[in-house]
MARKE-758202 format. One record per residue (C-alpha): residue in one letter; x, y negated, z. Coordinates in steps of 0.25 Angstrom, whole numbers. Each point is the difference from the previous one (the first is absolute). Layout:
<atoms>
<"A"; <X; Y; Z>>
...
</atoms>
This chain:
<atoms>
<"X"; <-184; -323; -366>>
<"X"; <-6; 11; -9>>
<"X"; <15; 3; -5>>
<"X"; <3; 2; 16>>
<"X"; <-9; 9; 3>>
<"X"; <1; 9; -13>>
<"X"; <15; 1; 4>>
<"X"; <-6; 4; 16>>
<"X"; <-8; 11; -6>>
<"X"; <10; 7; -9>>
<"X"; <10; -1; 12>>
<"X"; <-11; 9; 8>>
<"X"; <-2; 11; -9>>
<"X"; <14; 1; -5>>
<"X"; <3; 3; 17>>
<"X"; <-13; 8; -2>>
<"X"; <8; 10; -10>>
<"X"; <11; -1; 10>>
<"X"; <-5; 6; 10>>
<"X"; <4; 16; 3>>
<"X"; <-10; 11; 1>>
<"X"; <-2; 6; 12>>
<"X"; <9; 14; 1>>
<"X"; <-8; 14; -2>>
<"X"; <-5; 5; 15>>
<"X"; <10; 13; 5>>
<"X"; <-7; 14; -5>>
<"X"; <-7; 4; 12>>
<"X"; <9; 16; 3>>
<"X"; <-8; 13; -2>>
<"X"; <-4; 6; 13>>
<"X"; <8; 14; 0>>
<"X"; <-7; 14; 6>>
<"X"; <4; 2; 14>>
<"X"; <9; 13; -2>>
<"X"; <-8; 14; 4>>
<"X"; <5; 5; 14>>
<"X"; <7; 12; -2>>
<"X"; <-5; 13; 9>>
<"X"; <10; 2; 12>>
<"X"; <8; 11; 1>>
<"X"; <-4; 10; 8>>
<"X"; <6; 3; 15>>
<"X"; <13; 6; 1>>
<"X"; <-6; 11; 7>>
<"X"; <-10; 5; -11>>
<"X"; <9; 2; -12>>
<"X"; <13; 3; 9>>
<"X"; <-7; 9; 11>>
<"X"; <5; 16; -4>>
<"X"; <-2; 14; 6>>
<"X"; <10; 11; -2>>
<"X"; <-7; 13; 4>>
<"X"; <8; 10; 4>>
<"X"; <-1; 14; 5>>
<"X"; <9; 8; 9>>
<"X"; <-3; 16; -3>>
<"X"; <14; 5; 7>>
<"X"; <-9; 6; 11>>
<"X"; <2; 15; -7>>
<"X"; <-5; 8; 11>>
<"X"; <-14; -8; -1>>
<"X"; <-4; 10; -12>>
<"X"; <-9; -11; -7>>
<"X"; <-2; 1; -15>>
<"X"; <8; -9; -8>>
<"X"; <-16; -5; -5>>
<"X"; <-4; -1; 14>>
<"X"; <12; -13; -1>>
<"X"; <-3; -5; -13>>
<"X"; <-15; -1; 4>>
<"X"; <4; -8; 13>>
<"X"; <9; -11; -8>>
<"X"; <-11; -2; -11>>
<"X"; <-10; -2; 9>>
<"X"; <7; -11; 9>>
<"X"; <7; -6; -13>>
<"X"; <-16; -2; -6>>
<"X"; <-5; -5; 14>>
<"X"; <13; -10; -1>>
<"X"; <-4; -4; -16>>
<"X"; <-16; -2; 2>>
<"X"; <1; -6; 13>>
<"X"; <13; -11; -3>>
<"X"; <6; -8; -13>>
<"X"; <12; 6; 5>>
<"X"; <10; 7; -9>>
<"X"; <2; 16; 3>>
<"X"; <10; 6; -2>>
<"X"; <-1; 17; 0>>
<"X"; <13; 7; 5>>
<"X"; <1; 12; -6>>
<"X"; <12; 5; 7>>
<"X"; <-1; 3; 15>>
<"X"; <5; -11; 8>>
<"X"; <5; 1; 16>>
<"X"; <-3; -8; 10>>
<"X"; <16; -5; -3>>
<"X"; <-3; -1; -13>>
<"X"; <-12; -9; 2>>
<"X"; <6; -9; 10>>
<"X"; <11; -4; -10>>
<"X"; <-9; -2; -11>>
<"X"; <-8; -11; 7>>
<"X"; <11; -6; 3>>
<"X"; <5; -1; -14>>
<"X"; <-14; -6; -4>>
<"X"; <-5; -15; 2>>
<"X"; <-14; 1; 0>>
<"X"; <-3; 15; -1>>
<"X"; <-5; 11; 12>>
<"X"; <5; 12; 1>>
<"X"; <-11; 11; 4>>
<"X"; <5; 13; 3>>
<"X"; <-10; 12; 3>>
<"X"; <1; 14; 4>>
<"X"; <-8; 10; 3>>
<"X"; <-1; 6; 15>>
<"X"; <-8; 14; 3>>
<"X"; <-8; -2; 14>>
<"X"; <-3; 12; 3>>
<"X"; <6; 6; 14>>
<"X"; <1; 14; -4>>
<"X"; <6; 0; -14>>
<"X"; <12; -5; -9>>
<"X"; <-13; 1; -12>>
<"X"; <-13; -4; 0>>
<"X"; <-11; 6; -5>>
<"X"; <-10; -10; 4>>
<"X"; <4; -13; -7>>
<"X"; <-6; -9; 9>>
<"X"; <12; 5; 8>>
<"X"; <9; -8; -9>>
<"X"; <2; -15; 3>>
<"X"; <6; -10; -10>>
<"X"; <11; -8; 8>>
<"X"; <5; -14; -7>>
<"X"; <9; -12; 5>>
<"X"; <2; -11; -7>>
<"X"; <15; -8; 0>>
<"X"; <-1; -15; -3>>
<"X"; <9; -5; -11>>
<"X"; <13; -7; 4>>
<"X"; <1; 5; 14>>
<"X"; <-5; 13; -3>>
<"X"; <-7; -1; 14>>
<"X"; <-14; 10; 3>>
<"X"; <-9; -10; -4>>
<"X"; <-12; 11; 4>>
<"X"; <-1; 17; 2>>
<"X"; <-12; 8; 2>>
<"X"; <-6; 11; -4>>
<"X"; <-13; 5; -10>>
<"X"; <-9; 13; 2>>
<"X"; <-5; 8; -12>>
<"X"; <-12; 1; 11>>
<"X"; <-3; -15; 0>>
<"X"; <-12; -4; -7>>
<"X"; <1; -10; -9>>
<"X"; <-9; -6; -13>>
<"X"; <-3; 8; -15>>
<"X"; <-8; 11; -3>>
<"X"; <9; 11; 7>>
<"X"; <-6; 3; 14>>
<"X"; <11; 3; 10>>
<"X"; <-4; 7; 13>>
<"X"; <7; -1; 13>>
<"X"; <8; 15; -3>>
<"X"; <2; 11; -9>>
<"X"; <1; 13; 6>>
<"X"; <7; 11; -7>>
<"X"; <1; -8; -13>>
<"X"; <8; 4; -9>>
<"X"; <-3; -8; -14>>
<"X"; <12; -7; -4>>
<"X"; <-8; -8; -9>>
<"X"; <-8; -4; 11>>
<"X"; <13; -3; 7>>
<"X"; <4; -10; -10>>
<"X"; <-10; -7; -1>>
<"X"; <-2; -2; 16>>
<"X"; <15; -5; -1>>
<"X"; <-2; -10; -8>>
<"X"; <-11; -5; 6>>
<"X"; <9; -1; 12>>
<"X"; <11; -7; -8>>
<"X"; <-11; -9; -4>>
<"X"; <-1; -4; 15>>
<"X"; <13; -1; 1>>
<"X"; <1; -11; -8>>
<"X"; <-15; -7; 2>>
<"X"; <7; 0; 17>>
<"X"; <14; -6; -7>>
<"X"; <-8; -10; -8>>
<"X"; <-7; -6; 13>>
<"X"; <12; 1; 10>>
<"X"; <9; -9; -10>>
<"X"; <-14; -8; -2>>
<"X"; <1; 1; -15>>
<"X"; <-13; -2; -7>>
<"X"; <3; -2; -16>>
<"X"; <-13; 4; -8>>
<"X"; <5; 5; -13>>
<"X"; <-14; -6; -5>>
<"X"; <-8; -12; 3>>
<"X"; <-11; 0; 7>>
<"X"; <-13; -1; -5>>
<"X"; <-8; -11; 3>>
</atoms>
């Protein structure tokens, strides 16, 4: 009996020993970062949208100083570049109406503007009051080349900045004056192009 039960107990541990050990728990995987949302591009129509600025001086007979021109593209080219992100673009060469219409058309996403400038005095080929001088403009779509808007801008009109312009001039004939009133016309020119194509790009943020 005791030799029976010597021999059941060493059968137990040695099936003891046999047994395997349990296999080692899979490693638990490292959550990764969620990857940082990258800024969207912006719209087509802010870093494509262009201006070409043009001017047509053929009108010799007008007797304008060549300034008096100059003065009238700067002024709509800075009303164009403070009020929009558009690109502008200033032709320096005078430009016809033809000439403008077939560069719209060679562009995708950039407005032709072509000014000129008008006298609107009844009694003279020259004015010698410069509130008598209008700044014409018509603006061709790109692509078609279509009139996407026209008007006209007054040195006359009163507009904002430290420069007072009064309803008229008589007799002036300060040519200093004279370009200055110009390009505040240019610059409403292109503040009347801005809200007829409904373009409102700030160049800055606004503060909050």
């Amino acid at each position: 009996m005791v030799l029976l039960a010597l021999l059941t107990l060493t059968a137990h541990a040695q099936s003891g020993r046999r047994q395997n050990n349990p296999a080692p728990a899979a490693p638990v995987p490292t959550p990764t970062p969620e990857p940082t949302p990258t800024a969207k591009p912006k719209s087509q129509q802010e870093t494509d949208l262009g201006f070409i600025v043009a001017m047509d001086r053929r009108d010799t007979f007008a007797g304008f100083p060549i300034s008096f021109y100059d003065a009238a593209l700067l002024g709509c080219a800075d009303s164009l570049k403070h009020g929009s992100s558009a690109r502008i673009d200033v032709a320096r060469q005078e430009m016809s109406r033809g000439d403008a219409i077939k560069k719209a058309k060679d562009e995708k996403t950039t407005y032709v503007i072509l000014l000129k400038l008008a006298n609107q005095s009844m009694t003279s080929t020259t004015s010698s009051n410069y509130t008598d001088i209008a700044v014409e403009y018509v603006v061709f779509a790109p692509t078609t080349g279509k009139v996407a808007t026209s008007g006209r801008a007054y040195p006359g009109s009163a507009r904002k900045g430290p420069v007072v312009v009064g309803p008229s001039i008589p007799g002036s004939n300060n040519s200093i004056l004279g370009e200055q009133l110009l390009k505040r016309a240019g610059e409403e020119a292109g503040d009347r192009i801005l809200s007829a194509l409904h373009i409102s790009f700030p160049t800055t943020p606004p503060s909050h």
